[in-house]
N, C-alpha and C positions, 0 to 999 in steps of 0.2 A: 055940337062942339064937345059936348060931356061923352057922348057916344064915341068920338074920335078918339078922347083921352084914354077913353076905358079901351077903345080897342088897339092904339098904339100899349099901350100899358101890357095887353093881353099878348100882344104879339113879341112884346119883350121878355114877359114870363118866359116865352114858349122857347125864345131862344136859348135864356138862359138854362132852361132845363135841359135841351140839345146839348147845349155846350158843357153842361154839367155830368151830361150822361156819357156825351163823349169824352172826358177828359176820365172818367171814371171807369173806362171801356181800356183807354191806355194804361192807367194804373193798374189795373188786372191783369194784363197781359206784360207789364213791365215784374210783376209780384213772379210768377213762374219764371222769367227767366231768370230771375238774381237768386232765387232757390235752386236753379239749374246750375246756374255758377258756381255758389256756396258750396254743392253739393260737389264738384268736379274739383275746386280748389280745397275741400276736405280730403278729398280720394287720394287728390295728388301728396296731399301731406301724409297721408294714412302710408301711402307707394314710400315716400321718403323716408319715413319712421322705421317702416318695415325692414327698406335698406339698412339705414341705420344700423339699428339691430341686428338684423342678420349681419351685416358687416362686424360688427361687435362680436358676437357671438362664434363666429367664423373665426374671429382675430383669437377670441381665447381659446377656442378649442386647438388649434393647432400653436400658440404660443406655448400652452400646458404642456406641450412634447417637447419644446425647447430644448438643446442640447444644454449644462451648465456651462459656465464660461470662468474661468477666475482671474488672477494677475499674474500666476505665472503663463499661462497661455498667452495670455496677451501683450507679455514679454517677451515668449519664445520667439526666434526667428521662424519663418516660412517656410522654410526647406522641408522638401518629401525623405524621409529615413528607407530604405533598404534593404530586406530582410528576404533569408533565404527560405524556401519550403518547408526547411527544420523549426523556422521562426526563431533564428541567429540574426543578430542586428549583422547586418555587410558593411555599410556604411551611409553619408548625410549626402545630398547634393549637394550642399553648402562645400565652397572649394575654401572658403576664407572662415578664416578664425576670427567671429565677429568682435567688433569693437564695442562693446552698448554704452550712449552718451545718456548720462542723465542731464533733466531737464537743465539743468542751473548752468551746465555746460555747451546749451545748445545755445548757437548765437542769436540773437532776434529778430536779424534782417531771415536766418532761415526759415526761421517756424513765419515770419509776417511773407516767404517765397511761398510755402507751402498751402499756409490758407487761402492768398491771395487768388492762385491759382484751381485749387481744388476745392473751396468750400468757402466761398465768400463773409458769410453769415455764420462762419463758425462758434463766434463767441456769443451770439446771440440767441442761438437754436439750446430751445429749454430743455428738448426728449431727446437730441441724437438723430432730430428729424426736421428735413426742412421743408413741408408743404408744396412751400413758391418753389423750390429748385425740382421738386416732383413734376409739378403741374407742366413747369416748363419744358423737361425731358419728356413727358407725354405727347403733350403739342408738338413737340420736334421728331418724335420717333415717328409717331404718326403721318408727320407730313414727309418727311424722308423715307416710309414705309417700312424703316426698319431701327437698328440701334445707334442712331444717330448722335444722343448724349444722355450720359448717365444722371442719376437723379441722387445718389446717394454722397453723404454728407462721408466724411471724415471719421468720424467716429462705425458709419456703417460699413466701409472699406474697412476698418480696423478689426472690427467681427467677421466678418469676411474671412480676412487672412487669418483668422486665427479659431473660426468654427469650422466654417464652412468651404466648399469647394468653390472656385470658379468658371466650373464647367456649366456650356450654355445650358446642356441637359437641367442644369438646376436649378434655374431659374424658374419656378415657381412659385404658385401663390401660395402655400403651405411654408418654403423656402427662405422668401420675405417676410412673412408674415414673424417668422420666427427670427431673423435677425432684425427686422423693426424692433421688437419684443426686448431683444438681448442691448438693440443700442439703447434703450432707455436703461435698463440695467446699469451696462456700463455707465450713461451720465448722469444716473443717483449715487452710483460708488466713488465715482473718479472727480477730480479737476480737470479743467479743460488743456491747461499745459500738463498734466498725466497722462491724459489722452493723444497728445499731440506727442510725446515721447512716447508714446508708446509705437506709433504709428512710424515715427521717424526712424526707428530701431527697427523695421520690422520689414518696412518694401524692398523689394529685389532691387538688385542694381547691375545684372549682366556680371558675367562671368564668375559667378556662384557666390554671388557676393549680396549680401543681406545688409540693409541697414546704411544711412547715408555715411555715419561716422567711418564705417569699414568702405564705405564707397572713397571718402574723400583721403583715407591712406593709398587705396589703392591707384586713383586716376592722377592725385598730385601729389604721391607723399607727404602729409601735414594732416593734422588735425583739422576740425569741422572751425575751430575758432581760428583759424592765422590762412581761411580762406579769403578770396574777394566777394563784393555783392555776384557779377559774372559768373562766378564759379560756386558760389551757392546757387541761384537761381538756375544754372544746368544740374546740379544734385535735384534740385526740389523738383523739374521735370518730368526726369528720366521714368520713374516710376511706371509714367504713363503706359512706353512702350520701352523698355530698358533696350533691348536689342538693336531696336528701330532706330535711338536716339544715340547710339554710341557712339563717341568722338574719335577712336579710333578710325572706327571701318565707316559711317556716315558722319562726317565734319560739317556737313553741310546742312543736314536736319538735325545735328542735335544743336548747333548756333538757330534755326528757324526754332524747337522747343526753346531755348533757353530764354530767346525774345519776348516771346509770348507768356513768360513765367515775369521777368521785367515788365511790361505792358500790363499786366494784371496789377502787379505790384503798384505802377505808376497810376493806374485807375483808383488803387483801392486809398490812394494816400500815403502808400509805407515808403515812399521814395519821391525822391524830386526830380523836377525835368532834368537837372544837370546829373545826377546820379544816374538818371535814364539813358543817357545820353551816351556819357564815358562807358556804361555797362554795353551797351548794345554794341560799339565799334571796339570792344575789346574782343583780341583773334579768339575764336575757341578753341586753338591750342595753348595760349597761355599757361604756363606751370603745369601741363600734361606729363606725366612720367611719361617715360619708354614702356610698350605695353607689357607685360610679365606673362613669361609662360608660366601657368599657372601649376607646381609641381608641389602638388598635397600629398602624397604617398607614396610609396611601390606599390599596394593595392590598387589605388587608384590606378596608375600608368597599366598595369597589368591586367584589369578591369573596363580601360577608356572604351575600346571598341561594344563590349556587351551594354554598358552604362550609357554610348549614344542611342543604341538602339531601344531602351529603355524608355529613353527620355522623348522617343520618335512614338514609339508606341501609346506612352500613357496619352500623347498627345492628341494623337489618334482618336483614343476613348473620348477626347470630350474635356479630358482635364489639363492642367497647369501646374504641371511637379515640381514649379520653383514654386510658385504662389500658395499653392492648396494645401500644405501642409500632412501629406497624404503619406500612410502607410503602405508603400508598394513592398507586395511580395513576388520575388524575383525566380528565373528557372536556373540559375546558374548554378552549376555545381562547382564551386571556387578551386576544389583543387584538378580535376580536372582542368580549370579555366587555367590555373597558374604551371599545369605540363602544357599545357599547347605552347604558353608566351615562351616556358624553358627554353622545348624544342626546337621553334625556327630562330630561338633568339642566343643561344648559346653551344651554336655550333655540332649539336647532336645531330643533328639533320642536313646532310651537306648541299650548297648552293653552288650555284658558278662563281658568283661573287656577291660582295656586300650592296650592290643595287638590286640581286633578281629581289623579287617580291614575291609575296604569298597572300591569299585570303582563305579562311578556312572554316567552316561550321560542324559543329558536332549536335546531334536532334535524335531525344529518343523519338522512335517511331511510333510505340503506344500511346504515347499523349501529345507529341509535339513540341514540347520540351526544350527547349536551344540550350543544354549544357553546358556549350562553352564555346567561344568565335575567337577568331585572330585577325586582324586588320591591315594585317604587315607585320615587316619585321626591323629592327634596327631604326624604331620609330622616334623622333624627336616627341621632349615632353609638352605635347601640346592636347587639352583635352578636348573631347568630342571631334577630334580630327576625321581624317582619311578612312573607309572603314572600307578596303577591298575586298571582304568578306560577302558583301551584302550589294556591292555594286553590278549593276546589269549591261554594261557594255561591251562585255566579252565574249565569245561567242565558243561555245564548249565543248566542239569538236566531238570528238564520238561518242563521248557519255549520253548523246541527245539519243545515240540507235532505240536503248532498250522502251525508250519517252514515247517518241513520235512513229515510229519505225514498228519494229516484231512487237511490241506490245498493242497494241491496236490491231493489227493483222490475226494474233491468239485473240484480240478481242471481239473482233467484228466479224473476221474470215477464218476462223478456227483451224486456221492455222496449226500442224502440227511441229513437233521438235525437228521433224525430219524432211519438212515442205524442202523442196531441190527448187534453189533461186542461179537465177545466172548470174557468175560472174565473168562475165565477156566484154566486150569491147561495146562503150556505151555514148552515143552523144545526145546533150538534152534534147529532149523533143521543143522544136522551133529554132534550134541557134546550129552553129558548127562545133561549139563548145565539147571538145572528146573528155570524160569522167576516167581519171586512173587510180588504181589502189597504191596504198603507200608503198609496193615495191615494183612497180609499174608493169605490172604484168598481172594479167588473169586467170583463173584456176577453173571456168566453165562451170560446169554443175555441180551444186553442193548443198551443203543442208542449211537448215535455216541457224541451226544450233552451230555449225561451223562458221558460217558465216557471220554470226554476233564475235564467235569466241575470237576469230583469225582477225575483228574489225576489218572485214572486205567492205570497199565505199559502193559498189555498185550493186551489189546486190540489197543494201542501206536504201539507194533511190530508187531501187525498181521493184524492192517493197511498200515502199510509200507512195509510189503514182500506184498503186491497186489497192491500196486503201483509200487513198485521195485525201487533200492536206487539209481540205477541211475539216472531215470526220476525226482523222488523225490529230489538229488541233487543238480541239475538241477536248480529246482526249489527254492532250498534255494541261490545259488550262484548268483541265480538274483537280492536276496533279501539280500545281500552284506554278505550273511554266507558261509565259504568253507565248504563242507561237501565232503571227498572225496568219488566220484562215486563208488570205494571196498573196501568201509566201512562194516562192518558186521550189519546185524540187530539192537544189542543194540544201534546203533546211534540213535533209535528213541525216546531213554532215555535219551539220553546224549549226546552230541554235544560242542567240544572246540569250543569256541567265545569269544568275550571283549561282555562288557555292552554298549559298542557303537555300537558294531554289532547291538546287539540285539535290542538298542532303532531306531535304522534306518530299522530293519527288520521290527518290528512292525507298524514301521513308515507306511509303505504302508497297511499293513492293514486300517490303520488310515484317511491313504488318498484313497481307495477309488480302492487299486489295484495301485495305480501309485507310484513308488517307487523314490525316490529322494536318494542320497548318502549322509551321513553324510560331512559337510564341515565345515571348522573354517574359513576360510577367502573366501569373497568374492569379492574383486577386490582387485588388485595390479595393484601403479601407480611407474612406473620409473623416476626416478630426469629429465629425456629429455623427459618428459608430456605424454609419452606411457603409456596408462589406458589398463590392461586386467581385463574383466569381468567373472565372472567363475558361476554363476549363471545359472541353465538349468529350461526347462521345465520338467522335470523327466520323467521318463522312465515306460509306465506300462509293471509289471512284473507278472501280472493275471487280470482274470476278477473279474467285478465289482459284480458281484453275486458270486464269492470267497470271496474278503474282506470282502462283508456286511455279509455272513453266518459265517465265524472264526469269526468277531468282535459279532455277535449275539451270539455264543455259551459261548465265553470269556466274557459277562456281566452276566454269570452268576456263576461265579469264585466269585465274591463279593458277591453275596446274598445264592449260596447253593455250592459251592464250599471250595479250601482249602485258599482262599485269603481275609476272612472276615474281618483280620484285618487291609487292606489295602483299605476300602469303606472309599469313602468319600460321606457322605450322600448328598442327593439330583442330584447327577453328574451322566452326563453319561458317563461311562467309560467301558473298557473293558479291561482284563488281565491274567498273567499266573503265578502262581508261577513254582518252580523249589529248591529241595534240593537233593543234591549231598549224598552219604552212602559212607563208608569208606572201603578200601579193607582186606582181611583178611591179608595181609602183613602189613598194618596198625594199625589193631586192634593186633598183636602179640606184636607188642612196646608198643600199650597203650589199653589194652582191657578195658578200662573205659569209650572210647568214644564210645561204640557198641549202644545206643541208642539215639546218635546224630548225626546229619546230619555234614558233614565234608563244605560243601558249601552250602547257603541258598540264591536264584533268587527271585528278583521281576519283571517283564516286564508289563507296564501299561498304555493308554494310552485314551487321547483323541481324536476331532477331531484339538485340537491346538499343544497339546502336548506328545512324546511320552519317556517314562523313563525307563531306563534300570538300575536296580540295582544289585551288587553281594557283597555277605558281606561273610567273610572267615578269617583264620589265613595263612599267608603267611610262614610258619612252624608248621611241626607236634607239636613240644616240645611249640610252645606257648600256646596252649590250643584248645579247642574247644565250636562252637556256642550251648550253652545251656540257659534253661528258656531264658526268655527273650530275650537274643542274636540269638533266633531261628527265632524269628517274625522282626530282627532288620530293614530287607529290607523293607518289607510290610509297618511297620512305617516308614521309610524313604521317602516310596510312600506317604505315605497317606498326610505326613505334607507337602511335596513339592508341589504335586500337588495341594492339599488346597493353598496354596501362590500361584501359578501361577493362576489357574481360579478363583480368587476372585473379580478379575475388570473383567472377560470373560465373554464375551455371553456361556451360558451352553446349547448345540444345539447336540441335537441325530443325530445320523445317517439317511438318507433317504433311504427304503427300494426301489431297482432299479427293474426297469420292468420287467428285467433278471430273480427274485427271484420270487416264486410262493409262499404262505402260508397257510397251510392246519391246521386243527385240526387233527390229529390221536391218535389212540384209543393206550396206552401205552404197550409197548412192543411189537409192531407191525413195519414195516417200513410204510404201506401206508393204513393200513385200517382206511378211514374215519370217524374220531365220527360222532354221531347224535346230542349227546349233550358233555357238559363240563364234565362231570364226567367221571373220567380215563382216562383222555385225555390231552393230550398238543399239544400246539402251536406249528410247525416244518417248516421246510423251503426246497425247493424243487428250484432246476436249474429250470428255463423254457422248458418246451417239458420234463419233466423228472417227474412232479407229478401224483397224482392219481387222476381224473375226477372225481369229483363233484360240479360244479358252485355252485349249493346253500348253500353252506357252503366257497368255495372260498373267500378270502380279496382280494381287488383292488388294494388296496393304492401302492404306489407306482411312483417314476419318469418313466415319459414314453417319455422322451427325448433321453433316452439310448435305443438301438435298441439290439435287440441279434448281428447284423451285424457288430458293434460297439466294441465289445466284442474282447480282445485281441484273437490271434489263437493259437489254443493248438496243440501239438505233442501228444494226444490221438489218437490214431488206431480206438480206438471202441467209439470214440466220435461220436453220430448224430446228424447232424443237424434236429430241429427243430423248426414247424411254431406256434408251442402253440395252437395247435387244441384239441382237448378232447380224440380224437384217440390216438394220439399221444403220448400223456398222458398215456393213457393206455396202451399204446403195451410196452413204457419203464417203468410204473409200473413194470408189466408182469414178463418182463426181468431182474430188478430188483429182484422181487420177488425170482425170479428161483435161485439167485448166494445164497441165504441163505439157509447154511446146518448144519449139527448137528456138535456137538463140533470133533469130529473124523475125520469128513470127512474135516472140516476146518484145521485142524492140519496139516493134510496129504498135503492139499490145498499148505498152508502153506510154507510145507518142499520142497515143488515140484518147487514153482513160488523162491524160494530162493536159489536154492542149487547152481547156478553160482554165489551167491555173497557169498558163506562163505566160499572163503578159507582161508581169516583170524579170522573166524570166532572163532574157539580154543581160541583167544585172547582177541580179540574186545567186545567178549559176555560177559566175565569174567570184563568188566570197565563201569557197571550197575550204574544209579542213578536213586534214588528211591525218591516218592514222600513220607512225612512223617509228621507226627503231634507233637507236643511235649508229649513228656510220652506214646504213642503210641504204637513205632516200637519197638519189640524186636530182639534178635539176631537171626539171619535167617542161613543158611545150610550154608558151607564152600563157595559152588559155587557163591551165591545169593551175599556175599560181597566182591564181586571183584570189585569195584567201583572207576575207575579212580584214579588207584591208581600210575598212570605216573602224576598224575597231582599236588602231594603233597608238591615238594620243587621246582615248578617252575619258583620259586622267585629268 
């Protein structure tokens, strides 16, 4: 029994030490992993800290650049100021003479619309920052994948407007970082109702109107106090999207904002259900003035048309020229800008009557430069209106030749002055459609340089199906013209563009092959000293033996062409006209206008200046351009450009080394005269004339190298060394592409027949070049003349 005890006893021990070992075996292995942990929930705080800091660190280094901010800025209204290249103030975007409320004067239902809506926790937030409304625009951007709600607080909207831009581009973490930085600033300086006045005073309210108190003269006559709850809570709104929510032109979305300003109101407590109630089924036209045309100046009115395109452009960049507070420097040359408004608007320049219209641009060619635009004439004062200057629905008739047409042909098919094009009897390839010139009748073979000068339309389209409209497209889109690539043939008549196009198209002609883009503004400076420069070296968009040949054949538009009464004696200039024909769905409503031009072009240019003119009725039932309103472009030219180069050096073109110059015998492409008689002056690409030194001109810069020479997408372009061979063998080859009027037709229909499958259509929106008293009425086909382009007003 003692032996039992001892050995139950033993065999207890033994467990206990199992179980003691084992429990000791888990503690060991329990000891590594809570030091595994310890060690990972260290790291993770070490990671946090790190953030921290570096967040910190990050905040101040880019805080320490902070723009300053004071109270007069933060009083200022938001309007962008206007200054010209000299750095002369022009004028404010602001159209209204602000009203600024101070606080005492502001009512309470407005500032309790304001916070309600825009900043909940206004009175509450100690720095100008509110965490929770951060976090929660995060979460919301996030899951909408984009800007779905803003996170800033009232006071950081009010640095905003008053530092910083609100262009997307600047939204950055350096950007923030610095106006977080400035709003606590602001709410160590300020009181919360300072702040709220300042803000009130300061947001846009549509039609250049700053500041609620200047909003609530202008939408109901009255001051901000002898408003209703209704009509404050649409003020406290609008800000949002001022434009979007106008009660004028949208009645309907600025009652849904003004709701939602109520309902906020109603959530936060500053209102009761019955004040909710009566506000929401009040009309949103209640105590609406009549809306104002807005008439701040004569500069202004005389200004509207450049000032829209201004306010189109900065927009463009990325910024908000009522909000951002922004230094634009403008290209306008004011007094030229106030001869153009003279001209069409006081009678110097005569029209058919007080409906024709006009739009017109003036662009130095060296930089791009828009000097001065016209919009119309005899315009009501309405600002940012109608700007026919810069509209694209018109179609510009033969100013398109030197774009689409002979330029491209000198470009790609080196083409000389004296290339022999048909003018014969032409129907587009694929239709029955017969092509006639504006005095309906054909001249057969002739030069290329006659044929721009006389504006013959068939030799125009049977230029451009042997360049083909693609390549040719091409080459207007560089020269800021769309011309789409399956366009039908007649494009080479006709062509939608604005007069800005066209005086920027020109432009490079002007300069030399190097095209510069038309611009209105050239630097923009941000309230936080950010200067951008927008100024380029320009872009060549051909070579310089293109531009000098189109600008040689275009001077002589003025002395035997149809542009005579657009010479300004003694100047060297060069130009196109361009008049539009009416289609026969046109002439069925008014067959009175069958021997008027429905649109009438001028494009003309210097080496300073180049002008793009279109003068038209903006409706059929206004009438049309007759006697004298037929020539009204050309006189527009003529007088403008006289005022601009009359303090100018008057400085011809330099013929470039690229360009060869031959005498040939007329009617010929390359047979050399011996003497003057039957002969003219011609101009030949380098490596592409007909050998004969002894009669060859020199003259010429020989600074420009053929090497020099932009590169062309010609196939059958050769390079050439300007050797006399050379010469010859592309005479030669030259020679061989001229065939009889038949076999050119055929030519013709064969190199076109992939571009006309809209052709049934496109052929039928013909403009035709035309004289007064001249044109008569031509086959049903022949006046199908851009006849999409009559009420695209």
């Amino acid at each position: 029994m003692a032996n039992k005890n001892v050995q139950d006893f033993s065999n207890k021990d033994s467990l206990n030490n199992s179980e003691t070992s084992r429990m000791a075996s888990l503690h060991s292995r329990k000891k590594p992993q809570r030091k595994i942990w310890k060690q990972i929930i260290k790291w993770i705080l070490l990671v946090v800290l790190l953030v921290i800091v570096s967040g910190v660190g990050l905040f101040a280094y880019y805080a320490k650049d902070a723009p300053s901010i004071s109270e007069t800025q933060l009083q200022s209204g938001g309007t962008s100021s206007l200054y010209t290249t000299d750095g002369k103030f022009l004028l404010s975007l602001g159209s209204e003479k602000r009203t600024y409320v101070k606080d005492k004067s502001i009512p309470k239902k407005l500032k309790n619309a304001v916070v309600s809506v825009e900043d909940r926790r206004f009175y509450q937030e100690g720095l100008g920052l509110d965490p929770i409304r951060i976090m929660t625009s995060v979460l919301l951007n996030a899951k909408n994948k984009g800007v779905a709600a803003g996170g800033s607080t009232i006071t950081q909207q009010l640095v905003k407007l008053s530092v910083f831009s609100t262009a997307a581009s600047q939204r950055t973490l350096k950007r923030k970082a610095q106006e977080a930085w400035l709003s606590m600033k602001v709410e160590r300086e300020f009181s919360k109702d300072q702040i709220l006045e300042f803000y009130i005073n300061k947001v846009y309210m549509n039609y250049g109107i700053y500041g609620m108190g200047t909003a609530a003269n202008f939408y109901y006559g009255k001051s901000l106090k002898n408003l209703d709850l209704a009509q404050l809570a649409l003020l406290a709104g609008m800000p949002n999207a001022p434009v979007t929510y106008d009660p004028y032109v949208y009645p309907a979305k600025a009652k849904y904002r003004r709701n939602i300003v109520l309902r906020a109101m109603y959530r936060n407590n500053k209102i009761t259900k019955s004040q909710y109630k009566q506000a929401i089924n009040e009309p949103i036209t209640k105590g609406l003035q009549p809306k104002k045309s807005n008439i701040d100046s004569t500069l202004r009115k005389i200004d509207d048309p450049y000032i829209k395109e201004v306010v189109s452009e900065v927009k463009s960049k990325g910024f908000n020229p009522y909000n951002d507070n922004l230094k634009i420097t403008v290209n306008i040359n004011q007094e030229a800008q106030n001869k153009l408004y003279q001209l069409v608007n006081d009678g110097e320049v005569p029209f058919t009557n007080a409906q024709m219209q006009v739009g017109a641009t003036v662009v130095n060619p060296t930089n791009g430069h828009v000097i001065a635009i016209i919009g119309g004439r005899n315009l009501p004062s309405v600002q940012l209106g109608l700007n026919r200057a810069v509209q694209t629905g018109r179609s510009t008739g033969s100013t398109i030749k030197p774009v689409l047409d002979y330029g491209p042909a000198i470009e790609y098919l080196n083409w000389p002055t004296s290339y022999q094009v048909s003018d014969t009897k032409y129907i587009y390839p694929g239709t029955n459609i017969q092509l006639y010139d504006w005095d309906n009748s054909y001249k057969g073979k002739m030069s290329m340089r006659d044929a721009l000068v006389e504006s013959r339309n068939v030799p125009a389209v049977r230029t451009l199906a042997k360049v083909g409209v693609s390549k040719a497209s091409l080459f207007a889109r560089k020269m800021g013209v769309n011309v789409p690539s399956d366009s039908g043939l007649s494009v080479a008549i006709g062509a939608n563009a604005s007069s800005l196009q066209m005086a920027g198209a020109f432009g490079a002609f002007a300069n030399n092959g190097i095209y510069q883009k038309p611009q209105f503004v050239s630097k923009i400076q941000t309230p936080d000293g950010i200067t951008r420069k927008y100024d380029s070296a320009g872009t060549r968009v051909m070579k310089e033996s293109t531009a000098y040949m189109i600008t040689d054949m275009l001077k002589g538009v003025f002395t035997n062409g149809t542009g005579k009464s657009a010479k300004v004696d003694g100047l060297y200039e060069a130009g196109k006209t361009g008049t539009v024909k009416y289609s026969d769905e046109d002439l069925v409503k008014y067959p009175q206008y069958a021997n008027s031009p429905k649109d009438a072009w001028f494009v003309g240019y210097t080496k300073l200046y180049s002008i793009g003119i279109w003068t038209g009725y903006d409706n059929l039932k206004d009438g049309t351009p007759s006697g004298v309103g037929e020539t009204s472009a050309q006189i527009l030219y003529k007088k403008m450009m006289s005022y601009l180069m009359q303090d100018q050096k008057n400085e011809d073109w330099q013929q470039p080394s690229s360009v060869v110059k031959r005498r040939i015998v007329n009617g010929t492409e390359d047979e050399v005269a011996s003497s003057s008689s039957n002969s003219t002056w011609q101009l030949f690409v380098k490596g592409h004339a007909p050998s004969d030194p002894d009669v060859a001109v020199t003259t010429g810069r020989s600074d420009e190298d053929e090497e020099n020479e932009v590169t062309t997408q010609n196939d059958d372009d050769t390079s050439a060394d300007g050797n006399d061979n050379d010469d010859a063998k592309s005479s030669k080859s030259s020679s061989q592409d001229k065939q009889d009027n038949a076999n050119e037709e055929k030519e013709s229909k064969s190199s076109s027949r992939s571009e006309t499958s809209q052709q049934d259509k496109s052929s039928q929106q013909q403009s035709q070049e035309n004289t007064p008293n001249q044109q008569s009425h031509q086959s049903s086909a022949n006046n199908q003349a851009n006849s999409n382009n009559t009420n695209n007003n």
